[in-house]
CHARMM-style PDB file with segment names, atoms N, HN, CA, C and O in Angstrom:
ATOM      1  N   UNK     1       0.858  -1.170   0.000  1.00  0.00      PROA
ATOM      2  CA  UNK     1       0.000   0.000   0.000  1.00  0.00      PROA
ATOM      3  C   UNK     1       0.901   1.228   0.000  1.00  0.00      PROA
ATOM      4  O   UNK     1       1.826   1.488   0.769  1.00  0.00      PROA
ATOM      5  N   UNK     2       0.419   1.941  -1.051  1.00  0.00      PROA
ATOM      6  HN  UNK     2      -0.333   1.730  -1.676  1.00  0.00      PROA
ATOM      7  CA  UNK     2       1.551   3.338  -0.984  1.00  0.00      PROA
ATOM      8  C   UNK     2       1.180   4.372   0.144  1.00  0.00      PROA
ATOM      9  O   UNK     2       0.243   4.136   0.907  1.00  0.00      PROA
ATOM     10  N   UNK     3       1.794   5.313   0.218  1.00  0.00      PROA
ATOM     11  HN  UNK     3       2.555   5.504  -0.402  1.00  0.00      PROA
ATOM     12  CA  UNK     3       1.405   6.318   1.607  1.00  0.00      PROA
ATOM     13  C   UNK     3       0.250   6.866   1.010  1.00  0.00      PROA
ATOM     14  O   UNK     3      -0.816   6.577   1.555  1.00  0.00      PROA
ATOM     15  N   UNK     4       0.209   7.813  -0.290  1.00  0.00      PROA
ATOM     16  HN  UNK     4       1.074   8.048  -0.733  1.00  0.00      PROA
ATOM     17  CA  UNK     4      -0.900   8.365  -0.942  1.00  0.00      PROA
ATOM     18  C   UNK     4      -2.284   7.462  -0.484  1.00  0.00      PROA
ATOM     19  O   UNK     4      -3.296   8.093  -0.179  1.00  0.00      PROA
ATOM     20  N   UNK     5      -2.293   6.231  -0.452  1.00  0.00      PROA
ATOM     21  HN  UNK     5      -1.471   5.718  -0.700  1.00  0.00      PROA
ATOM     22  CA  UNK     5      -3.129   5.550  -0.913  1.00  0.00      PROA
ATOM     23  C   UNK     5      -3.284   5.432   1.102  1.00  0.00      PROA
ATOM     24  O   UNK     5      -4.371   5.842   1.510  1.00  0.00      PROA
ATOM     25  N   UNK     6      -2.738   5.153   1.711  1.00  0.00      PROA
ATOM     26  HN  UNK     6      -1.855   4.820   1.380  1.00  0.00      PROA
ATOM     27  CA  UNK     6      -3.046   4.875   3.673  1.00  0.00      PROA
ATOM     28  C   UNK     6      -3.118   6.455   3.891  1.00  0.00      PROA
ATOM     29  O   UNK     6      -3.086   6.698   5.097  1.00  0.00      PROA
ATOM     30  N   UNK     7      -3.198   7.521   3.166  1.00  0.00      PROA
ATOM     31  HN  UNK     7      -3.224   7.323   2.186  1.00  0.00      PROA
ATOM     32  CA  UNK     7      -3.348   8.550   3.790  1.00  0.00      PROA
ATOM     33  C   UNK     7      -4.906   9.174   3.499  1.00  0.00      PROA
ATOM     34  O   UNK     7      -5.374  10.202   3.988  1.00  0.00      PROA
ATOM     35  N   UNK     8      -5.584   8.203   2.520  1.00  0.00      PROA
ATOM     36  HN  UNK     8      -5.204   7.368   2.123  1.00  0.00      PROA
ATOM     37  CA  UNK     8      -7.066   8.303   2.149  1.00  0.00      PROA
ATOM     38  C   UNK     8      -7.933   7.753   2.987  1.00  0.00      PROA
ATOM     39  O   UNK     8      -9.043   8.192   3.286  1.00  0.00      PROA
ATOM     40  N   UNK     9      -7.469   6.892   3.323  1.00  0.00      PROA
ATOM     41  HN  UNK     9      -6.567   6.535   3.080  1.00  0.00      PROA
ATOM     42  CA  UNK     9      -8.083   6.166   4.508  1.00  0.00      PROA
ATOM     43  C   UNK     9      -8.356   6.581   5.265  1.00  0.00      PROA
ATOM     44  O   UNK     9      -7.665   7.551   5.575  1.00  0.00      PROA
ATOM     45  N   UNK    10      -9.797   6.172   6.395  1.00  0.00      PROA
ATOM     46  HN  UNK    10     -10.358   5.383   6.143  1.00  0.00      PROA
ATOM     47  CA  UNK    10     -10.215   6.642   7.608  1.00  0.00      PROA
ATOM     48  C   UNK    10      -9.568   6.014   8.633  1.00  0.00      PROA
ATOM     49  O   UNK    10      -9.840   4.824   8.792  1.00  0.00      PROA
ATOM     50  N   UNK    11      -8.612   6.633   9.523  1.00  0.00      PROA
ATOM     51  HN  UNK    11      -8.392   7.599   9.394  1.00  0.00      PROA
ATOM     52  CA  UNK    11      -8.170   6.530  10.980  1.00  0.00      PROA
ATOM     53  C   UNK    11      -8.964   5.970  11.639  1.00  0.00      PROA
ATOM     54  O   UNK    11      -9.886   6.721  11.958  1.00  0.00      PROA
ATOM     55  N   UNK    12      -9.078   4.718  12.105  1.00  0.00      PROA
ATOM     56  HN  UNK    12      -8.330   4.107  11.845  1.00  0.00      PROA
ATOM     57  CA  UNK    12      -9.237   4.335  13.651  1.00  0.00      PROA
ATOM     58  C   UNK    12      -8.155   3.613  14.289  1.00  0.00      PROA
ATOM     59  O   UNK    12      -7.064   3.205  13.892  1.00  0.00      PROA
ATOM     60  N   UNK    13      -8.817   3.571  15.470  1.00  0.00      PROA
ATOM     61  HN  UNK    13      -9.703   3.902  15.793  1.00  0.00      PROA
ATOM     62  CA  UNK    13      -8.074   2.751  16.861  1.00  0.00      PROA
ATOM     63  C   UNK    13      -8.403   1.579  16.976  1.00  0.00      PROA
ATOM     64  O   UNK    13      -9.557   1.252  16.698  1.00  0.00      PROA
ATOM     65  N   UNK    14      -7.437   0.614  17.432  1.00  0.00      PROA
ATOM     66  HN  UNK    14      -6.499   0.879  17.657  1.00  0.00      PROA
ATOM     67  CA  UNK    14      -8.023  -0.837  17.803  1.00  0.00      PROA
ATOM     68  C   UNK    14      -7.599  -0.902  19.464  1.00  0.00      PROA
ATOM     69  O   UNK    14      -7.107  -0.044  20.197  1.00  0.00      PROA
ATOM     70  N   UNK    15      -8.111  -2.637  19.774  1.00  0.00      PROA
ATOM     71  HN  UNK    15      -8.510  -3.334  19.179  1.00  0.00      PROA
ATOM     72  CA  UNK    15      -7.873  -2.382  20.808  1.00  0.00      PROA
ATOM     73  C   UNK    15      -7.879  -4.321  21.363  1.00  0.00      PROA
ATOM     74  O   UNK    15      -8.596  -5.274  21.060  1.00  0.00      PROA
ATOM     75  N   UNK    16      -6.625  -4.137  22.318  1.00  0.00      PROA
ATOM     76  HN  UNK    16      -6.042  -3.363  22.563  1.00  0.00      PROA
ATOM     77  CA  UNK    16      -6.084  -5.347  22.632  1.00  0.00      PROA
ATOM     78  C   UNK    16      -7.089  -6.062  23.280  1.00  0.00      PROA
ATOM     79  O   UNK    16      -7.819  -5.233  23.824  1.00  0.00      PROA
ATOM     80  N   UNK    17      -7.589  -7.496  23.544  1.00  0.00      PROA
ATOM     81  HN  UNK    17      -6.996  -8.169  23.102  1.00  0.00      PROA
ATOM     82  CA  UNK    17      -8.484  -8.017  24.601  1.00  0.00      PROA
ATOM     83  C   UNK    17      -7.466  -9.145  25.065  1.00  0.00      PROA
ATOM     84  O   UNK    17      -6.569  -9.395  24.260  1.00  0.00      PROA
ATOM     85  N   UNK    18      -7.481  -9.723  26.030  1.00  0.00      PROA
ATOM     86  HN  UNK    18      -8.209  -9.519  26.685  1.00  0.00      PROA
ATOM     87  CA  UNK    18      -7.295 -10.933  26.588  1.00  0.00      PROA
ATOM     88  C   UNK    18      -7.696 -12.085  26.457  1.00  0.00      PROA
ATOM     89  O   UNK    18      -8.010 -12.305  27.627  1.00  0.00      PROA
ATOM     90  N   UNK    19      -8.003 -13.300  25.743  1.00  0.00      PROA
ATOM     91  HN  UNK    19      -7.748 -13.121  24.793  1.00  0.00      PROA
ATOM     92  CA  UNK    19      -9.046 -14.258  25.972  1.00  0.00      PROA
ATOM     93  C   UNK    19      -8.655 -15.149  27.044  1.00  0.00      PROA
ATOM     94  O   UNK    19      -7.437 -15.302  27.144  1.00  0.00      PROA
ATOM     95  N   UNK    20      -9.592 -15.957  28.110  1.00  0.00      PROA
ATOM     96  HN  UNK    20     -10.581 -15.832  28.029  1.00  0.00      PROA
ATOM     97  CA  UNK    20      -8.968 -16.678  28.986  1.00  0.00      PROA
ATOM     98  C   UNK    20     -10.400 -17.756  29.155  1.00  0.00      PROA
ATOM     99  O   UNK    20     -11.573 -17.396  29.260  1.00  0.00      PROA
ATOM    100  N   UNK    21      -9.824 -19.244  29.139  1.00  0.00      PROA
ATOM    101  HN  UNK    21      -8.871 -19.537  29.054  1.00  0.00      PROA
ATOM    102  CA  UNK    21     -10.592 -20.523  29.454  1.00  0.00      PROA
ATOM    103  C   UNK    21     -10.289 -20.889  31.620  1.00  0.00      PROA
ATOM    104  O   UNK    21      -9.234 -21.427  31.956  1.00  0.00      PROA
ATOM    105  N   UNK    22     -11.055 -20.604  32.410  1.00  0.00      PROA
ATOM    106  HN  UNK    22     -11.912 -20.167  32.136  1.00  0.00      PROA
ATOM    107  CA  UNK    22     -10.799 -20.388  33.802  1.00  0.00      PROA
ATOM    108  C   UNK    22     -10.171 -22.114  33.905  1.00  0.00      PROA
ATOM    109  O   UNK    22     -10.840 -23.017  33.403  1.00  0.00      PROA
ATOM    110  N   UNK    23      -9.212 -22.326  34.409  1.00  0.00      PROA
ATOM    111  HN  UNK    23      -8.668 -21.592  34.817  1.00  0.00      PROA
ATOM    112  CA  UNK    23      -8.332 -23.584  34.614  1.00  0.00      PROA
ATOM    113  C   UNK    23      -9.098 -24.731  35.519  1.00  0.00      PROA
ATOM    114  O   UNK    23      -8.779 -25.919  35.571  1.00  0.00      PROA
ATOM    115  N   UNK    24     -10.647 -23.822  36.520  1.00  0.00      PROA
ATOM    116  HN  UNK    24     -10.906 -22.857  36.478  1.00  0.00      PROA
ATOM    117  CA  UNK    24     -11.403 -24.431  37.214  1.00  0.00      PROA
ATOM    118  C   UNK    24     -12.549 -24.585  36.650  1.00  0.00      PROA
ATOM    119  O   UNK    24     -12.894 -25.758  36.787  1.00  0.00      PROA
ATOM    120  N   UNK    25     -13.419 -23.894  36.002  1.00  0.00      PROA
ATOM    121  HN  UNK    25     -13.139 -22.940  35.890  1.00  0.00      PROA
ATOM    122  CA  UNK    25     -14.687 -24.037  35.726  1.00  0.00      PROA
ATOM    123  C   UNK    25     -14.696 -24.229  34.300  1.00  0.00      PROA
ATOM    124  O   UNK    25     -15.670 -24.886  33.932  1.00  0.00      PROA
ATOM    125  N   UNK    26     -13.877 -23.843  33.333  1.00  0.00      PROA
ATOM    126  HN  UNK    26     -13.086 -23.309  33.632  1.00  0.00      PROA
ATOM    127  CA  UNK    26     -13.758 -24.218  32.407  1.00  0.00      PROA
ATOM    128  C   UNK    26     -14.123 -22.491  31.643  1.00  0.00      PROA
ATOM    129  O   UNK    26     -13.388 -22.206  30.698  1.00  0.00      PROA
ATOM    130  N   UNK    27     -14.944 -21.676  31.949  1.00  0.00      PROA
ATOM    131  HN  UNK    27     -15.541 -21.907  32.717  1.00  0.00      PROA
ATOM    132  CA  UNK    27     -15.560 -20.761  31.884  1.00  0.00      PROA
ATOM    133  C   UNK    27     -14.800 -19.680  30.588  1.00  0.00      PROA
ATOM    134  O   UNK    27     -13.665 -19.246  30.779  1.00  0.00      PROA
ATOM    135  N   UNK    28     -15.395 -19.413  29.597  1.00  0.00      PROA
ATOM    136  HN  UNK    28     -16.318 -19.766  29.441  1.00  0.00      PROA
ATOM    137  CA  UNK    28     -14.725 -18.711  28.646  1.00  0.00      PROA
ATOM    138  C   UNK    28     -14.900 -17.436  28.436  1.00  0.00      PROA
ATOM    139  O   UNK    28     -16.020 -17.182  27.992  1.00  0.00      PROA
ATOM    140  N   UNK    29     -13.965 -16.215  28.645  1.00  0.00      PROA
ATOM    141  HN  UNK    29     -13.056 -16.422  29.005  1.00  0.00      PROA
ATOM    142  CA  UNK    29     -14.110 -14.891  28.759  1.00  0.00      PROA
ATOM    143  C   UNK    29     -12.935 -14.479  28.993  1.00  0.00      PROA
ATOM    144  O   UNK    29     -12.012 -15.184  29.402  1.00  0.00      PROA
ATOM    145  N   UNK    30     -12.854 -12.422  28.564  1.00  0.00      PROA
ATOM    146  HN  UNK    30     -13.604 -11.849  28.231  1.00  0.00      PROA
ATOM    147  CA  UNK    30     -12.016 -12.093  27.794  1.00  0.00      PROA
ATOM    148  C   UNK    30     -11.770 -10.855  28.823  1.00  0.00      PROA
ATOM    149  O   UNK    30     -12.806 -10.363  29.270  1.00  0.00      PROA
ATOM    150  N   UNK    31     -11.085 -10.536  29.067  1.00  0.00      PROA
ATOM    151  HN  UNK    31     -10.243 -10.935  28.705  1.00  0.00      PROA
ATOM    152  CA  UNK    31     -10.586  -8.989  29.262  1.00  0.00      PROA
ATOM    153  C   UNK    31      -9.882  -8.012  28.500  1.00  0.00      PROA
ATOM    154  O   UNK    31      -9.135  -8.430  27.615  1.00  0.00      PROA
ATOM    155  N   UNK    32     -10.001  -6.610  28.712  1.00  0.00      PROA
ATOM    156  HN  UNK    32     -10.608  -6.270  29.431  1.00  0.00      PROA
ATOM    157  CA  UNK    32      -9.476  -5.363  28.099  1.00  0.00      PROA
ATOM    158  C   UNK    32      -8.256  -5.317  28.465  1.00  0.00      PROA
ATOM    159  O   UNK    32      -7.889  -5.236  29.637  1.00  0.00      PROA
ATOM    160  N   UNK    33      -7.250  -5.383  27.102  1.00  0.00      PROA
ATOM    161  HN  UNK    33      -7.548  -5.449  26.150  1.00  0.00      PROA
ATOM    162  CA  UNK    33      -5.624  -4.892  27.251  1.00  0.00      PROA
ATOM    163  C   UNK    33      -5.097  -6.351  27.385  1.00  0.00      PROA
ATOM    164  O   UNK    33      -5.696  -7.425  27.349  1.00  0.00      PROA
ATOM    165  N   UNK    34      -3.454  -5.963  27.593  1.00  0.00      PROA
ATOM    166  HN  UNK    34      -2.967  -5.090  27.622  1.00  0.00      PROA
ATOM    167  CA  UNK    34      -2.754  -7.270  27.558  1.00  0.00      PROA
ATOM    168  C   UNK    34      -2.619  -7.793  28.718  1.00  0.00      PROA
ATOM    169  O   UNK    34      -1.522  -7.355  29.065  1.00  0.00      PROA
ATOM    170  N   UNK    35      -2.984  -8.407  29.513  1.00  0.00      PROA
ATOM    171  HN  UNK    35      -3.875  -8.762  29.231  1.00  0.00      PROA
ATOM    172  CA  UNK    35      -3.222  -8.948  30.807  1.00  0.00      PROA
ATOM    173  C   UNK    35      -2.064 -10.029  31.249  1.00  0.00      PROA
ATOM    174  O   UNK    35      -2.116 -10.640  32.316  1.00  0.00      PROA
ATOM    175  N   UNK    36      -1.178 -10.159  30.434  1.00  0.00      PROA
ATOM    176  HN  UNK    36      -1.136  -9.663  29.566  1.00  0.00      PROA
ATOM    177  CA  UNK    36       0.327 -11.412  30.780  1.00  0.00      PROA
ATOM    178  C   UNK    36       0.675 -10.914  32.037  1.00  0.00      PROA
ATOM    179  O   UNK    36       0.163  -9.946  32.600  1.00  0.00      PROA
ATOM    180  N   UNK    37       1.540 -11.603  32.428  1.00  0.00      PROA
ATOM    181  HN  UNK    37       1.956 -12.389  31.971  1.00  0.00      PROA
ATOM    182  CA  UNK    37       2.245 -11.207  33.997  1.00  0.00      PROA
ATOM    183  C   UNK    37       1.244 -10.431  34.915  1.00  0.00      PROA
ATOM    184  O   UNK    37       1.724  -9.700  35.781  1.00  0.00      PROA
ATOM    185  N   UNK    38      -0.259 -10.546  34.774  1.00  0.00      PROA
ATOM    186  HN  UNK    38      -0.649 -11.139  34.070  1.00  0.00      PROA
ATOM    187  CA  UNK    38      -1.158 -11.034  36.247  1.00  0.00      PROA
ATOM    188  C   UNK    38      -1.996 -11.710  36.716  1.00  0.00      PROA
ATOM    189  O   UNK    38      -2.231 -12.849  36.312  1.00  0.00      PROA
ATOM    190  N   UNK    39      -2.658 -11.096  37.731  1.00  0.00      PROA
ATOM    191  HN  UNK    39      -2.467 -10.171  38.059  1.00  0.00      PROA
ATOM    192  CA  UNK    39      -3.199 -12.562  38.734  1.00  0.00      PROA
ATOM    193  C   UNK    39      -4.929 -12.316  37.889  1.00  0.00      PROA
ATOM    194  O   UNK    39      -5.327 -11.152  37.854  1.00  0.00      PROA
ATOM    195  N   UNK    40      -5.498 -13.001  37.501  1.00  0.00      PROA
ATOM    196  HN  UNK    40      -5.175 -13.947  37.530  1.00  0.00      PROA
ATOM    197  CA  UNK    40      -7.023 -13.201  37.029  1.00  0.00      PROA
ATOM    198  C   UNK    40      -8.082 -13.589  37.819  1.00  0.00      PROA
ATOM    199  O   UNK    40      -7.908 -14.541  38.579  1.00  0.00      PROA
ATOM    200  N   UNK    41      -9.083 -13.065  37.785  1.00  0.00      PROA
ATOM    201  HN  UNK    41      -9.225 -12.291  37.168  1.00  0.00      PROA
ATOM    202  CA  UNK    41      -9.905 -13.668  38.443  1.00  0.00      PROA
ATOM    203  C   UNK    41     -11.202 -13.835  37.674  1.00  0.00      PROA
ATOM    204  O   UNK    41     -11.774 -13.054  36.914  1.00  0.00      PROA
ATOM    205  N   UNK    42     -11.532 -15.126  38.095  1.00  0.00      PROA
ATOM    206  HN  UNK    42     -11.068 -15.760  38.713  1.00  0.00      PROA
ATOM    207  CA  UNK    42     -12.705 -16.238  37.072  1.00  0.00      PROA
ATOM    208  C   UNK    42     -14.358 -15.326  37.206  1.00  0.00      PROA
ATOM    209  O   UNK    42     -15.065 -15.678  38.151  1.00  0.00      PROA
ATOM    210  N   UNK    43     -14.828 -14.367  36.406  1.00  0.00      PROA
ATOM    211  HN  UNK    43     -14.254 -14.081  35.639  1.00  0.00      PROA
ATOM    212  CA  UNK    43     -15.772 -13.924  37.154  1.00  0.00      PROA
ATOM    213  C   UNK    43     -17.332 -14.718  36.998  1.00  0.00      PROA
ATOM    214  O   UNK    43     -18.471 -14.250  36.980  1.00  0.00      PROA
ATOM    215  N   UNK    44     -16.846 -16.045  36.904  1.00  0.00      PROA
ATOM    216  HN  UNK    44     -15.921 -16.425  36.920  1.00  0.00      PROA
ATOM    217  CA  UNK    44     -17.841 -17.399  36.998  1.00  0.00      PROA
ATOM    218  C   UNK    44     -17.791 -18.027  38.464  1.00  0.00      PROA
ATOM    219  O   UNK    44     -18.695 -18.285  39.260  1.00  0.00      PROA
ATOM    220  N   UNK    45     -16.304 -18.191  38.536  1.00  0.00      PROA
ATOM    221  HN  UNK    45     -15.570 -17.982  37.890  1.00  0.00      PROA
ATOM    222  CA  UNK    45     -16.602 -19.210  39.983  1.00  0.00      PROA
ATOM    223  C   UNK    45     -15.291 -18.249  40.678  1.00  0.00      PROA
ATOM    224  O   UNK    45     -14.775 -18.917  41.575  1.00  0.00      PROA
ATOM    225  N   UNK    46     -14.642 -16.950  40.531  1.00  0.00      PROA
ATOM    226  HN  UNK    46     -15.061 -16.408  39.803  1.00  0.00      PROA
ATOM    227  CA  UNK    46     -14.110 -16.263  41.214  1.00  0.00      PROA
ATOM    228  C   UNK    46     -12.655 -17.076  41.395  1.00  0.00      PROA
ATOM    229  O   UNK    46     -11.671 -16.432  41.758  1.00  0.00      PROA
ATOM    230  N   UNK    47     -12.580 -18.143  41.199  1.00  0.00      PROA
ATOM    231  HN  UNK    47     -13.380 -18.666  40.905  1.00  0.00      PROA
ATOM    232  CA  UNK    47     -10.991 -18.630  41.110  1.00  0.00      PROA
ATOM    233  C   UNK    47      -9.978 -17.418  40.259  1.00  0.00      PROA
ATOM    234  O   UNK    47     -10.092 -16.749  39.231  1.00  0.00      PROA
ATOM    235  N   UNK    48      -9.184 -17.551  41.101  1.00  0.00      PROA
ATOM    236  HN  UNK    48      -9.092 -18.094  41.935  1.00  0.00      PROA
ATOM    237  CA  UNK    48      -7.850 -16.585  40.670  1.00  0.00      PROA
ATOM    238  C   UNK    48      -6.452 -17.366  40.021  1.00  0.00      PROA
ATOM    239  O   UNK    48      -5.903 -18.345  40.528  1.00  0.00      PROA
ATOM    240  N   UNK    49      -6.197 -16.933  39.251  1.00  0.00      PROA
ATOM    241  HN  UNK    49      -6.643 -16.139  38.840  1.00  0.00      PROA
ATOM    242  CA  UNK    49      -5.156 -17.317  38.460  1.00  0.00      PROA
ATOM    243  C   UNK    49      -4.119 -16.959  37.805  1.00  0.00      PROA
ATOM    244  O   UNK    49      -4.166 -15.762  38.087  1.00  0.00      PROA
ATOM    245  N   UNK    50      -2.908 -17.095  36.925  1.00  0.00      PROA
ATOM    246  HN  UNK    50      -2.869 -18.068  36.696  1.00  0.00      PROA
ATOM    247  CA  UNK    50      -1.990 -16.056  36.714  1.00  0.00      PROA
ATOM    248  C   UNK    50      -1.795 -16.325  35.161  1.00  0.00      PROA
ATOM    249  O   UNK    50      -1.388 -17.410  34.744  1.00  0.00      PROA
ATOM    250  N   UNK    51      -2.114 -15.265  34.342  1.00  0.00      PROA
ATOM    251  HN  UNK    51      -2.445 -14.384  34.680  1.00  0.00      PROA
ATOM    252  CA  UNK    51      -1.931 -15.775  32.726  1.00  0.00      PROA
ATOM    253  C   UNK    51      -0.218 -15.155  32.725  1.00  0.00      PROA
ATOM    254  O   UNK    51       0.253 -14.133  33.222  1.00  0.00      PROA
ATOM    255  N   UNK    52       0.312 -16.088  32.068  1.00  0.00      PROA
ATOM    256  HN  UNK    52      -0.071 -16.919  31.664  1.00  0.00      PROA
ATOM    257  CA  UNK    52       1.964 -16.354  32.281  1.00  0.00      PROA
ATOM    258  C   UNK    52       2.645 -15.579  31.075  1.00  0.00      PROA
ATOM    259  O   UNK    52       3.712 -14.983  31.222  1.00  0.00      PROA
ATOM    260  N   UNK    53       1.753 -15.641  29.515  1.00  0.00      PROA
ATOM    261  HN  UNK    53       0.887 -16.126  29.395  1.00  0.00      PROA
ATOM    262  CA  UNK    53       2.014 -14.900  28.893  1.00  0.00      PROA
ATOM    263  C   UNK    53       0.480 -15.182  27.507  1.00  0.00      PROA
ATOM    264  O   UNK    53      -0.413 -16.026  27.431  1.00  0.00      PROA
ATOM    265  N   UNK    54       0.816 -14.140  26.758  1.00  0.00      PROA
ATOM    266  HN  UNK    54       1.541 -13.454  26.820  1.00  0.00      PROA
ATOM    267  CA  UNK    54      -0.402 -13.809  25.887  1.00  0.00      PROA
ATOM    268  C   UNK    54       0.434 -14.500  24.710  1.00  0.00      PROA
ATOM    269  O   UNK    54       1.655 -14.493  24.862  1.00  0.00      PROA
ATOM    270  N   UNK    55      -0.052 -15.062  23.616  1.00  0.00      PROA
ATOM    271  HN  UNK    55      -1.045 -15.067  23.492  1.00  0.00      PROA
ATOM    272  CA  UNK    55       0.631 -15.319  22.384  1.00  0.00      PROA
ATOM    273  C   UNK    55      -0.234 -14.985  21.347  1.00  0.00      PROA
ATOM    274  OT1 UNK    55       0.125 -15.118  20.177  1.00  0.00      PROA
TER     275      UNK     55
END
């Protein structure tokens, strides 16, 4: 894509989520931003947990 051509384009923002399967309930859901290196908590059965890294 040439610059001429990305400078026609409309600007937006994106935006990072988390996905996480709870290690106890099985429970599938996502959080806002990159969440690696902390502690989680399951907001199904409230178990806490630590996502180690995002890939």
């Amino acid at each position: 894509m040439s610059e001429k051509d990305r400078d026609s384009l409309e600007h937006v923002l994106g935006f990072i989520r988390t996905h996480f399967n709870c290690p106890d309930c099985n429970f599938d859901f996502d959080e806002e931003g990159d969440r690696s290196s902390e502690a989680i908590e399951c907001p199904a059965c409230q178990t806490r947990f630590w996502c180690r890294e995002v890939r």
